[in-house]
Backbone bond lengths (Angstrom), bond angles and torsions (degrees), N, CA, C in turn:
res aa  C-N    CA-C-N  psi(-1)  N-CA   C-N-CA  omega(-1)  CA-C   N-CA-C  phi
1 X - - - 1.453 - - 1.526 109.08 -
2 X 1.113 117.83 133.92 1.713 128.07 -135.36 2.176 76.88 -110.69
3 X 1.300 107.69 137.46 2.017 114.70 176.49 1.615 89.02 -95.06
4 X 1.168 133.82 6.75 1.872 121.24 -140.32 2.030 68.27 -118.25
5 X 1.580 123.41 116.41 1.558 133.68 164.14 1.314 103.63 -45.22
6 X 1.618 104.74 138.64 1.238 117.95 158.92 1.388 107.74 -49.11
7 X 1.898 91.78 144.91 1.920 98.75 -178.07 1.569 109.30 -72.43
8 X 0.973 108.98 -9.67 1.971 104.76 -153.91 1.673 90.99 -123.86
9 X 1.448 117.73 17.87 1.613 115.57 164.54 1.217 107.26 -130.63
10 X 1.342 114.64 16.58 1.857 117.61 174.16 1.845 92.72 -90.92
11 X 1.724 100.41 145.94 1.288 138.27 147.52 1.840 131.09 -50.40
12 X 0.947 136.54 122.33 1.705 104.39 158.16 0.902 102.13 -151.00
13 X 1.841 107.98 138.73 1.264 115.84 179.88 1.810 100.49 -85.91
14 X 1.293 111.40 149.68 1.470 114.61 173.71 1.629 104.89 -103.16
15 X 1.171 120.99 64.92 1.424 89.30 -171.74 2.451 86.40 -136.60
16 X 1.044 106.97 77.69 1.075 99.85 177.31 1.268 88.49 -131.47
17 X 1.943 103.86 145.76 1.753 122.83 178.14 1.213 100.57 -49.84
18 X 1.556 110.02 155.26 1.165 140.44 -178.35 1.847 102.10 -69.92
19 X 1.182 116.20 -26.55 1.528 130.67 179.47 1.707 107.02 -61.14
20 X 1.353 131.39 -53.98 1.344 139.70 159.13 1.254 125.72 -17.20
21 X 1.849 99.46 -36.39 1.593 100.32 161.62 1.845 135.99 -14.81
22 X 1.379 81.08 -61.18 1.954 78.75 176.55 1.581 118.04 -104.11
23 X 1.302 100.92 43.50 1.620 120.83 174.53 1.447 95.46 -105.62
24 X 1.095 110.57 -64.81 1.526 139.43 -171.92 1.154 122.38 -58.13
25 X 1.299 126.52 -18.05 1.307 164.80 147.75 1.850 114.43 -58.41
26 X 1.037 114.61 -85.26 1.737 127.42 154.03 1.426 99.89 -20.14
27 X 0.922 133.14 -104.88 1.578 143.62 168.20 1.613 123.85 -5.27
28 X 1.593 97.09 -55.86 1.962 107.43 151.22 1.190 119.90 -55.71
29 X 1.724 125.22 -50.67 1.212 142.96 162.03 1.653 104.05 -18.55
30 X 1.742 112.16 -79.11 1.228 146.52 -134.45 1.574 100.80 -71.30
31 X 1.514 116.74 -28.68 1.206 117.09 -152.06 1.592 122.74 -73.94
32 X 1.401 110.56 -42.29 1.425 119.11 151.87 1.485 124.02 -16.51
33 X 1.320 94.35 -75.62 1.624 116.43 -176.61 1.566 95.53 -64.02
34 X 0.902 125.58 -78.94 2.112 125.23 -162.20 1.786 80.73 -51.54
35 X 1.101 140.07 -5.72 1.733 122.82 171.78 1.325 102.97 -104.85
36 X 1.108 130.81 -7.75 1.347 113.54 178.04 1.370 103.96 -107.76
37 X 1.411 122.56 -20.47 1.242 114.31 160.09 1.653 125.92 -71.57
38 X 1.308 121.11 -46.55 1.590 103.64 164.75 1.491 120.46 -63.00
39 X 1.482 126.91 -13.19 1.355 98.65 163.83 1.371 120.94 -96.79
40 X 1.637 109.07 -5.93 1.591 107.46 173.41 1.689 107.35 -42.62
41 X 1.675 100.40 136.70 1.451 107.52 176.73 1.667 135.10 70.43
42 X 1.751 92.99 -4.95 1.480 97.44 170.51 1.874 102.71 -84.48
43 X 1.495 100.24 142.08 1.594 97.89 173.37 1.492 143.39 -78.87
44 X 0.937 146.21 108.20 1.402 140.79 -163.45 1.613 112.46 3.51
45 X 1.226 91.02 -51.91 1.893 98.60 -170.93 1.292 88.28 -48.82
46 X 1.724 112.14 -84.80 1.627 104.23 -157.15 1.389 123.12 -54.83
47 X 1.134 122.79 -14.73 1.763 135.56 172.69 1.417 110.28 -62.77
48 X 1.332 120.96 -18.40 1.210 126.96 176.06 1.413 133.03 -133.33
49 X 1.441 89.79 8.94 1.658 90.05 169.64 1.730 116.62 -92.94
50 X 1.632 105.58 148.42 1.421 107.16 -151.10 2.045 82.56 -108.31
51 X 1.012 91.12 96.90 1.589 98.92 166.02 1.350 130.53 -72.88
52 X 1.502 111.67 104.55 1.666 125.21 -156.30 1.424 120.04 50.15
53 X 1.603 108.23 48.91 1.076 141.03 -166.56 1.723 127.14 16.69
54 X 1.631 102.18 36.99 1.175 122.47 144.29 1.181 133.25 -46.48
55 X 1.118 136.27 -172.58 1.873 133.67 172.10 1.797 119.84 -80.81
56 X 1.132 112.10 132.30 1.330 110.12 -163.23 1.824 103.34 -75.86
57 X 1.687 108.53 165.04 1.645 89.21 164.75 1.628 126.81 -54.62
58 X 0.751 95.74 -41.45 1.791 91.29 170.74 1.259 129.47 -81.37
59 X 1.251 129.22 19.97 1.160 149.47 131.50 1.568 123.70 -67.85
60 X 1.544 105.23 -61.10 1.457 107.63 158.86 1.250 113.49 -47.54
61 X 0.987 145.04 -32.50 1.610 138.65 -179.19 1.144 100.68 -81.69
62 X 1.351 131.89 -49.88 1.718 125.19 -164.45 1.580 94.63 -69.43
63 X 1.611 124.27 -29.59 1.272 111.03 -175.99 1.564 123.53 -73.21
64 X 0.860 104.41 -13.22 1.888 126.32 178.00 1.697 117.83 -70.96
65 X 1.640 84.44 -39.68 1.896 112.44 167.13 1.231 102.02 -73.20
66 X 1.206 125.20 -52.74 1.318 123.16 -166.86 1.333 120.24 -70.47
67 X 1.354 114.20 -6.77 1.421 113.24 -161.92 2.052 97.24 -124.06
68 X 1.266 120.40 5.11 1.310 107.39 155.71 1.276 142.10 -61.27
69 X 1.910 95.88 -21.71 1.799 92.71 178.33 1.350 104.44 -73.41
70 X 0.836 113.68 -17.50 2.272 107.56 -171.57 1.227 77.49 -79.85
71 X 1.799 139.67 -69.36 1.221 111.01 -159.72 1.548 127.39 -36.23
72 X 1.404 105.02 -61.57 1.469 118.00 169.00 1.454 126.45 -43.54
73 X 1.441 123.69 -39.54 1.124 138.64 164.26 1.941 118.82 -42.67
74 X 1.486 99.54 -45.62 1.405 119.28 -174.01 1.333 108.10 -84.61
75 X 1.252 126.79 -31.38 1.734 126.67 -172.87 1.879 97.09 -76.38
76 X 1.622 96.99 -41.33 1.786 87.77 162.83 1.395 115.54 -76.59
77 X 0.642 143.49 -12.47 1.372 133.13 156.53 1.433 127.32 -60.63
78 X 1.281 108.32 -28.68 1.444 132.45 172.18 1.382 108.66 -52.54
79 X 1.359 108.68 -63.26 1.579 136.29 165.19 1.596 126.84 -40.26
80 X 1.257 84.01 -55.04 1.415 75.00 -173.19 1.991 116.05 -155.75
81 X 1.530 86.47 12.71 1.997 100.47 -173.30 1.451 111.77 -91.92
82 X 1.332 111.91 168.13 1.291 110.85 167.41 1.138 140.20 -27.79
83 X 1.377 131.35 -164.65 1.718 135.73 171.85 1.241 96.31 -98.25
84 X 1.455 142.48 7.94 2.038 105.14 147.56 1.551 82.77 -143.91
85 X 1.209 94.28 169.94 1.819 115.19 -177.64 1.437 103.10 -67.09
86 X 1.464 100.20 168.35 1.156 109.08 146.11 1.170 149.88 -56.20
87 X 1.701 121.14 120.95 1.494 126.26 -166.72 1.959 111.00 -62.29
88 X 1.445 102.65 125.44 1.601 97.28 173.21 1.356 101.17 -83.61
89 X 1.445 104.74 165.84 1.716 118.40 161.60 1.675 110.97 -66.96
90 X 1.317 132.88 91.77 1.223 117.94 173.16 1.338 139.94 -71.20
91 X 1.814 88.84 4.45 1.551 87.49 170.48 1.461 112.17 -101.30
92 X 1.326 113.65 6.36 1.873 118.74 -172.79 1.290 102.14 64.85
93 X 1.016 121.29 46.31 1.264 109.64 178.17 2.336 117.36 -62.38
94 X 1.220 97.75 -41.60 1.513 108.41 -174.53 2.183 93.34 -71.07
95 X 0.961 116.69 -38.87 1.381 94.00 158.99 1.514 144.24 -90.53
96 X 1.506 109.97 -3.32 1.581 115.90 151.96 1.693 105.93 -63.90
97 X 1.434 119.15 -57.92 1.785 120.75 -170.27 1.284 97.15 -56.96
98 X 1.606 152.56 -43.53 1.309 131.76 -133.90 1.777 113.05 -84.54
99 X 1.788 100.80 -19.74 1.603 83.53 -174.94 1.347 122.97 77.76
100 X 1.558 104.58 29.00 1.764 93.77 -169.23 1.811 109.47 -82.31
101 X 1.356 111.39 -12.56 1.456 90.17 157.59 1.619 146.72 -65.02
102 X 1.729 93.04 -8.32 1.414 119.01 176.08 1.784 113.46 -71.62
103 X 1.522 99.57 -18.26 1.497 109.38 -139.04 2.023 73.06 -106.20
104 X 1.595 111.97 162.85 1.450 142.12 150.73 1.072 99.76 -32.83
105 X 1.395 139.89 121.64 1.478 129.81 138.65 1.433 122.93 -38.77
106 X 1.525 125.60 -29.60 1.422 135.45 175.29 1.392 113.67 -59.42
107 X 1.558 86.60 -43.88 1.831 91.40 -163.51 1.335 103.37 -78.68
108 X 1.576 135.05 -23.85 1.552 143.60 153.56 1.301 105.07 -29.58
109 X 1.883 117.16 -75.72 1.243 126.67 -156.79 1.698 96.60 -51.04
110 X 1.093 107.67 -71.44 1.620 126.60 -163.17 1.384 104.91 -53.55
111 X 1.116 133.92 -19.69 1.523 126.12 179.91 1.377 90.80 -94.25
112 X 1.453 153.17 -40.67 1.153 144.36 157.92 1.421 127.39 -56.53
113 X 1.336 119.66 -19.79 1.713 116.98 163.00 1.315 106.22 -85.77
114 X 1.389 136.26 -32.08 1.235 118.40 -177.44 1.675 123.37 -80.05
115 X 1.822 96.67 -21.93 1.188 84.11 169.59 1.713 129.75 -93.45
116 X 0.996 109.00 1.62 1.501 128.87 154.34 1.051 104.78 -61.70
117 X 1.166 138.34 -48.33 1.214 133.13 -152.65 1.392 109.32 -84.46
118 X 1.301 101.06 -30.81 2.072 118.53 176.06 1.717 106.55 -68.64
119 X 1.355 102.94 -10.20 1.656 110.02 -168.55 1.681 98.64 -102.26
120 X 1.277 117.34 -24.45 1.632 113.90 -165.31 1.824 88.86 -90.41
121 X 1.225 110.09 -28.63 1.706 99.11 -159.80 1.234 109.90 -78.07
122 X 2.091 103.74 -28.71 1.105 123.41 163.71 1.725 125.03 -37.42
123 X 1.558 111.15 -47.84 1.462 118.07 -178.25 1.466 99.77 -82.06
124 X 1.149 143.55 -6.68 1.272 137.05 -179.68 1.490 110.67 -69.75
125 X 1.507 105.33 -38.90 1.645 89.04 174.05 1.530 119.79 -95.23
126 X 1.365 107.47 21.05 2.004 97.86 179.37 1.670 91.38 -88.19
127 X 1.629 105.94 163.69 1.032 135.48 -173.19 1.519 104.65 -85.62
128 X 1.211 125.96 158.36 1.405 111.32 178.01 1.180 121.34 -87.31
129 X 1.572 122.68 -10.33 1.606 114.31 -178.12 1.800 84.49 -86.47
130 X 1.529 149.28 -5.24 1.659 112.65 170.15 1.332 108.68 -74.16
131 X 1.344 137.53 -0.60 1.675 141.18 -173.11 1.542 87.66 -72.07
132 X 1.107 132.91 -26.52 1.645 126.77 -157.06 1.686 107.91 -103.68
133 X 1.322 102.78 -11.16 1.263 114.39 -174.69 1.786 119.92 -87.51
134 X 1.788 109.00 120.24 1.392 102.33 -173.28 0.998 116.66 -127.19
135 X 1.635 106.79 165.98 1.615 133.04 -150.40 0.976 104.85 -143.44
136 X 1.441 136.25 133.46 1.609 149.22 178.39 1.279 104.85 -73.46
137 X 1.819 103.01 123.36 1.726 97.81 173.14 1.612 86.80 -81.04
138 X 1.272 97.41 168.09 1.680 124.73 -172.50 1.371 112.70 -89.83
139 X 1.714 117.55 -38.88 1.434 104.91 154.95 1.182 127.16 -117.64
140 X 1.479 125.27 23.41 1.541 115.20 160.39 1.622 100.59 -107.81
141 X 1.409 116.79 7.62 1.966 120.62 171.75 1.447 95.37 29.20
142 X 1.387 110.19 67.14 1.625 109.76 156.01 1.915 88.61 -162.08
143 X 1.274 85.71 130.09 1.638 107.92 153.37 1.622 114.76 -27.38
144 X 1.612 107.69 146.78 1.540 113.09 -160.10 1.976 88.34 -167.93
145 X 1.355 83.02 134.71 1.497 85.95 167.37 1.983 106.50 -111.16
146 X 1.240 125.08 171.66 1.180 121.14 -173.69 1.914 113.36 -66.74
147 X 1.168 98.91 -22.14 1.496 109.27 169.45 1.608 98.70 -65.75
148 X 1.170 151.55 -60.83 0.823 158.34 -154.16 1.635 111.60 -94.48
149 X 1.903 128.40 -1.12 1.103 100.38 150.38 1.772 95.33 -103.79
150 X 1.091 124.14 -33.74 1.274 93.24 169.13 1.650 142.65 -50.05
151 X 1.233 118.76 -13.25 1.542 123.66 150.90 1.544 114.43 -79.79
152 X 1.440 122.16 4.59 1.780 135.89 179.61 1.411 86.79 -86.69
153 X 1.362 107.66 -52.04 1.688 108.39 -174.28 1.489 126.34 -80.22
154 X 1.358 113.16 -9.36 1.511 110.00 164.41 1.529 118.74 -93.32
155 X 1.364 99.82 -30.23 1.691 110.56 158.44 1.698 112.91 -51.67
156 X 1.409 107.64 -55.31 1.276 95.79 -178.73 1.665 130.96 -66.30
157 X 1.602 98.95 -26.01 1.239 116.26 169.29 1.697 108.04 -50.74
158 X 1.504 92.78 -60.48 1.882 75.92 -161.51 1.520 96.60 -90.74
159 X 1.336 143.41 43.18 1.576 138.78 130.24 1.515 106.80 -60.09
160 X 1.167 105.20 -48.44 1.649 110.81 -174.56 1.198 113.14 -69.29
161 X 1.313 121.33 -41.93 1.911 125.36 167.33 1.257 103.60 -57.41
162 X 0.904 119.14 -45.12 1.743 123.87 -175.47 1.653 115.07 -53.16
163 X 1.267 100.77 -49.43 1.335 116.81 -175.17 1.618 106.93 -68.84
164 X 1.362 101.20 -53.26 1.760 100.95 173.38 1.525 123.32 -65.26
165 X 1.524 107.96 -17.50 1.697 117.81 -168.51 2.221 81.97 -76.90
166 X 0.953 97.61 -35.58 2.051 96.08 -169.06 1.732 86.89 -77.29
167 X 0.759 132.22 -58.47 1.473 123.83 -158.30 1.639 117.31 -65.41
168 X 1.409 111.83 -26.96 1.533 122.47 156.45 1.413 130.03 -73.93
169 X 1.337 98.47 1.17 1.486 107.85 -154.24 1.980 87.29 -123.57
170 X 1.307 116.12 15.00 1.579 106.55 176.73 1.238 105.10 -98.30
């Protein structure tokens, strides 16, 4: 029995200064690395065992990969999309099909730093008044400025560290 809250019964307030920007940033930065360090040294077995046939750690990682294109998807939206973001798959569906326990743990990590990395270079060219600019997430139906899904995405990030920091830790 996992102490780390269900993802889809958490709260969030959006209300942090527009200044946080390059906090929030660091933290996106960070995530790669704090993931390749909790699985440094765990062994295939435990990297892939699906405990009460939940998602294995390397699943949690492929799901982190898997879930940058919505990030990316939404920062354009920020830019230049409609009045609410883009809808995710809430059933994960693209990380149940992928098989990432089948897959390299390397080739996991590295397809998840680079595409992070396509997301940080990404915010390098917005202007600073679109950080202030908001968009309805689709399932928490409350207003969000882009500062505020990018702290959606470091939140979500470390649910998933969280979850893997307990699963290395049995």
């Amino acid at each position: 029995m996992s102490n780390v809250p269900a993802w889809f019964d958490r709260k969030f307030d959006f209300s942090l200064p527009l200044e946080l920007y390059p906090n929030i940033c660091i933290r996106l930065l960070g995530t790669p690395a704090r993931l390749e360090e909790l699985m440094s040294g765990v062994s295939r077995e435990v990297r892939t065992a699906k405990p009460e046939g939940k998602w294995s750690i390397q699943e949690h990682a492929g799901h982190l990969a898997d879930m940058e294109p919505l990030w990316m998807a939404r920062v354009n939206d920020f830019l230049s999309g409609p009045g609410t973001l883009t809808v995710a798959d809430l059933t994960n569906r693209r990380t149940h099909e992928a098989n990432h326990n089948s897959h390299e743990v390397r080739a996991i990590l590295s397809k998840f730093r680079s595409a992070r990395f396509d997301l940080l270079q990404r915010l390098k060219h917005i202007e600073a008044a679109q950080f202030g600019r908001t968009l309805v997430h689709p399932r928490l139906q409350q207003r969000m400025r882009l500062l505020d899904h990018l702290y959606f995405v470091a939140e979500h990030d470390d649910h998933h560290l969280a979850l893997i920091r307990e699963m290395t830790q049995i």
